[in-house]
N, C-alpha and C positions, 0 to 999 in steps of 0.2 A: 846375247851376242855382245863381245868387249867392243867398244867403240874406242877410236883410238885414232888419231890424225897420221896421214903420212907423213910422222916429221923432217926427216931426212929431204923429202923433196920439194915439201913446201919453203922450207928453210932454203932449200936451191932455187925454185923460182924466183922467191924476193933477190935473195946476192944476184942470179943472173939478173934481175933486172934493176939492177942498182940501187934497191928501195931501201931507203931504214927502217925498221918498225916503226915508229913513227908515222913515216912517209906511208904505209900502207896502214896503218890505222886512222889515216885520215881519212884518204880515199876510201875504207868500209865503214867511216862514218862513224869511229869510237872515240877517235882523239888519242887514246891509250896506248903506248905502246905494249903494254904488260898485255893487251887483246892479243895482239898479233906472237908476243913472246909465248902465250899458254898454250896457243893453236901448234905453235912449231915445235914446243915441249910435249905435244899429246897429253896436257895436263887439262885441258879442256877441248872438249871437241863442240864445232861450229856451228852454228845455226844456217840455217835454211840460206838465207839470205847472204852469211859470210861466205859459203861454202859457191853461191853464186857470184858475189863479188871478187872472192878470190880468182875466178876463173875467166873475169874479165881484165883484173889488175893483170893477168898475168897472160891472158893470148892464147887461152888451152881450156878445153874440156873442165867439167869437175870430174867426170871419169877418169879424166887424163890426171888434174890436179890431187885427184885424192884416191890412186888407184887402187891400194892395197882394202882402203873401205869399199870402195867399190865393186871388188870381188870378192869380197868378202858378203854383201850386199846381195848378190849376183849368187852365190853359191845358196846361202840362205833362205834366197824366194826361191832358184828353182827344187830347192828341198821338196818346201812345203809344196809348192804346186806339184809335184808331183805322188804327195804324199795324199792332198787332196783328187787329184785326179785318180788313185786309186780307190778312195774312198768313194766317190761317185760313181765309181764302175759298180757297186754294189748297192744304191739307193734308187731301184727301179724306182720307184712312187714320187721322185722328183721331175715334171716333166720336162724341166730345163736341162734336165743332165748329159742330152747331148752337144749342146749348146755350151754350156761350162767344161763339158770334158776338151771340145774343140778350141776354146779360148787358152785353158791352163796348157794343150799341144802345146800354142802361138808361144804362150810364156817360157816355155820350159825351153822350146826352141832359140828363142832370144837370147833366153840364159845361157843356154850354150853358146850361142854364136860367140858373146859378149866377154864371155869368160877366155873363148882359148884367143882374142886381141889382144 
């Protein structure tokens, strides 16, 4: 999967919220602005923790912050869950398998839900 920053919006959250690069590579605690410049270029995409900072700098979701990853994310897992959910329709000898077919339902369901937001 291309991982790739929603640059377009993240660049709008900082302007609407009056930041400078700078100003918000403090607060995620780089100092750099060149941090916060690569994220908004999709020349680097965030770590764990920016991707959670950014979503507090800015008063929204990382869902919301970083949507087009996150549906993209979203389409992905419920691929595979359901790739494996058919797959376990066919491993009688597993005696979890209704148990796991029930869970990756929950997932696949999510993923829906999540996706048409």
């Amino acid at each position: 999967m291309k991982r790739k920053t929603n640059t377009p919006y993240l660049r709008a959250l900082r302007l609407r919220s009056a930041f400078t690069q700078d100003e918000v590579a403090f607060l995620l605690g780089t100092f750099d602005r060149t941090h916060v410049s690569r994220h908004e270029s999709g020349k680097c995409v965030p770590i764990l923790a920016d991707y959670h900072a950014y979503a507090l700098i800015f008063g929204t979701s990382v869902a919301a912050a970083f949507e087009s990853e996150h549906a993209e994310i979203t389409k992905e897992v419920r691929k595979r869950a359901r790739s494996l959910h058919e797959s376990l329709a066919h491993r009688t000898s597993d005696p979890l398998r209704g148990q796991k077919r029930a869970a990756l339902e929950k997932i696949i369901r999510r993923c829906s839900t999540n996706q048409s937001t």
